[in-house]
C-alpha positions as CSV (number, residue, x, y, z in Angstrom):
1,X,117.9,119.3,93.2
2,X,120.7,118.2,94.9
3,X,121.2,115.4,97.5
4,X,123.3,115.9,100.9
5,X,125.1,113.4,103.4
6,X,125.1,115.9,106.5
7,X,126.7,114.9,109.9
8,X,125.6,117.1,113.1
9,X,128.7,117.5,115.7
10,X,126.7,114.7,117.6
11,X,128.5,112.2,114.6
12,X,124.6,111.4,113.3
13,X,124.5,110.8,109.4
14,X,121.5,111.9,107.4
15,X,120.3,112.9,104.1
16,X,118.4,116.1,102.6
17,X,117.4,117.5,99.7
18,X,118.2,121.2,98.3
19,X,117.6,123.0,95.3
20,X,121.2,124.3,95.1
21,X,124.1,124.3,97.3
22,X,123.3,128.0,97.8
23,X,120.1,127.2,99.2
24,X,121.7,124.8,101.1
25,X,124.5,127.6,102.3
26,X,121.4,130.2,103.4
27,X,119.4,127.9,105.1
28,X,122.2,126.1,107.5
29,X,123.1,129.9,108.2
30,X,119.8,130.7,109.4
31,X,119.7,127.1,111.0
32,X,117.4,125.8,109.7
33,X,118.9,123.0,108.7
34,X,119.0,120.6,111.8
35,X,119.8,116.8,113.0
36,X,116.5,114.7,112.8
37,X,117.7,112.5,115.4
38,X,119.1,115.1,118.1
39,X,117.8,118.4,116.9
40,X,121.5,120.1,116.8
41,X,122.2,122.8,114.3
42,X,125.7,122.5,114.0
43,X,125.5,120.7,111.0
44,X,127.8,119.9,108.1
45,X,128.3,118.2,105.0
46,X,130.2,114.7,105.4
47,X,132.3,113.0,102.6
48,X,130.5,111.5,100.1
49,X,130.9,109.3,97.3
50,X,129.0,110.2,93.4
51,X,126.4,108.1,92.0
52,X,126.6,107.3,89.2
53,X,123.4,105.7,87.2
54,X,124.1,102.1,84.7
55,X,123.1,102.9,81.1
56,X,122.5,98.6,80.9
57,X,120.0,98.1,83.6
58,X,119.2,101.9,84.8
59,X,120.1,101.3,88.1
60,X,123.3,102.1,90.5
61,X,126.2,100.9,89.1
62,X,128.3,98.9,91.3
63,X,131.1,100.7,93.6
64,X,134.0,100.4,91.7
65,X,137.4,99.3,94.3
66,X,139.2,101.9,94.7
67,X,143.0,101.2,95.6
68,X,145.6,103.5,95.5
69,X,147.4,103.9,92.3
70,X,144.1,102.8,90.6
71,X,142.9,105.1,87.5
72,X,139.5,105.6,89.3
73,X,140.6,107.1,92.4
74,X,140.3,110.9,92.0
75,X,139.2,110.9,88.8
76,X,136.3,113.0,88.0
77,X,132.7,111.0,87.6
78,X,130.1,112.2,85.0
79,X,126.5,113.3,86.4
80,X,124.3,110.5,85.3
81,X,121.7,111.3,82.4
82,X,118.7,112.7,83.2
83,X,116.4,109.8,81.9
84,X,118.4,107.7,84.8
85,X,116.3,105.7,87.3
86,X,116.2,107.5,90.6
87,X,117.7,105.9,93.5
88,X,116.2,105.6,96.6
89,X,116.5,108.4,99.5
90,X,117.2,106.1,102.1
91,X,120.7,104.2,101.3
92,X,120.5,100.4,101.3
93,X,121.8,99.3,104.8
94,X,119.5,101.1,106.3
95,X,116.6,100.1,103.9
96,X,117.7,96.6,105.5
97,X,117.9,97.0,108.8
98,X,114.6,98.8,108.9
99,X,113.3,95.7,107.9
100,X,115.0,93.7,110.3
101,X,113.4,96.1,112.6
102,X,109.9,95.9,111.2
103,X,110.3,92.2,111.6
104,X,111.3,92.3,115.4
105,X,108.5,94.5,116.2
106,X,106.2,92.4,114.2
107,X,107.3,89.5,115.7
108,X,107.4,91.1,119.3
109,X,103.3,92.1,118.6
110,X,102.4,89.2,117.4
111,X,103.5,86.7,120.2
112,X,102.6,89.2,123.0
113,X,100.2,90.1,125.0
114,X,99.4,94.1,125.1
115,X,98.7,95.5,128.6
116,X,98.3,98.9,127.9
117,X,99.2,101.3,130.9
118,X,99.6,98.3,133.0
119,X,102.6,97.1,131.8
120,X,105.7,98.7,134.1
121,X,103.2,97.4,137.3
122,X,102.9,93.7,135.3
123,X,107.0,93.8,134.4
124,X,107.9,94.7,137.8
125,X,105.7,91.8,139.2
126,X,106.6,89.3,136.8
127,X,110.6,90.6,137.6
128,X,109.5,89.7,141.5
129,X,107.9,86.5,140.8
130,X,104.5,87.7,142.3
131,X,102.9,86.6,139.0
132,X,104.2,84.2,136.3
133,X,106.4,85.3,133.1
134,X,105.1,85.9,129.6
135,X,105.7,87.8,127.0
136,X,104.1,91.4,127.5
137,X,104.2,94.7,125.6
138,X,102.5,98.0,126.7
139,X,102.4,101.9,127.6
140,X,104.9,103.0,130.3
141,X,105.9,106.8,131.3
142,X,109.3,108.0,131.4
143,X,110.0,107.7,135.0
144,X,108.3,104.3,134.9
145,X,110.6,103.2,132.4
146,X,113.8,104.6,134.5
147,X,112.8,102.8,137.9
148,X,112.4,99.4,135.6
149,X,116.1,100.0,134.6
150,X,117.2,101.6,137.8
151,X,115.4,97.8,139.2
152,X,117.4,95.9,136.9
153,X,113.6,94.6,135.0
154,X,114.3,93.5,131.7
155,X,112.8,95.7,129.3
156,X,113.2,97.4,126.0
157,X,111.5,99.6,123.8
158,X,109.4,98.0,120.4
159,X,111.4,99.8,117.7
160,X,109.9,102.7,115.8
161,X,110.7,103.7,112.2
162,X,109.9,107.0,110.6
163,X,106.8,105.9,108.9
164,X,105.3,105.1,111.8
165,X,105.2,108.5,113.0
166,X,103.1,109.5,110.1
């Protein structure tokens, strides 16, 4: 198996698994090899830097500097052993902010009050001072959500992660 950094022409990073670079190849001919985050097809590898596994703690060694004139840079990097820990799919700044995310929207859910479909009727409302503030979230349609904006009613959408789509 082998792991990708892609980029679509869109400028979107993401990772994916092949079994080869040749299955790789054949299946971004056929496009099926697409952007999870706009769909596009025009997708390509982006630069990446080799992993390379610690044999002291069996995790990722640190990256080393690399500076120009340094004996590192260019230099040809060993595949790790095969009895190496595994690192993660998802790379570590993104691990974190998905948290930070997780934590908003737990935060958000648990000092608000859920309104269901009401809520664009209840924003708008609260936004004219018909009815006092609080902290609301809720279901609102697509055009409901563009005439909040178009109104200038502060709004914004609870953050979803991939897992929560499963």
């Amino acid at each position: 198996m082998i792991r990708y950094t892609l980029k679509c022409d869109d400028g979107h990073e993401f990772e994916s698994w092949f079994p080869s670079s040749a299955s790789y190849d054949t299946q971004r001919g056929r496009g099926l090899v697409t952007c999870p985050t706009c769909n596009s097809a025009q997708v390509d590898k982006a630069v990446m830097a080799p992993s390379v596994a610690r044999t002291d703690k069996g995790g990722p060694a640190p990256e080393p500097a690399a500076e120009s004139g340094s004996a590192l840079a260019g230099a040809p990097v060993e595949a790790p052993p095969v009895e190496a820990t595994p690192l993660p799919m998802m790379a570590r700044p993104d691990g974190e902010l998905r948290t930070l995310m997780r934590q908003l929207r737990d935060h958000i859910v648990a000092n608000s009050d859920y309104v269901g479909d009401s809520f664009a009727d209840l924003a708008r409302k609260m936004h004219d001072g018909e009815i006092e503030h609080r902290p609301i979230r809720g279901e609102a349609t697509v055009d409901e959500v563009k005439a909040l904006h178009e109104d200038e009613v502060e709004i914004f959408p609870l953050p979803v992660l991939p897992e929560d789509r499963n």
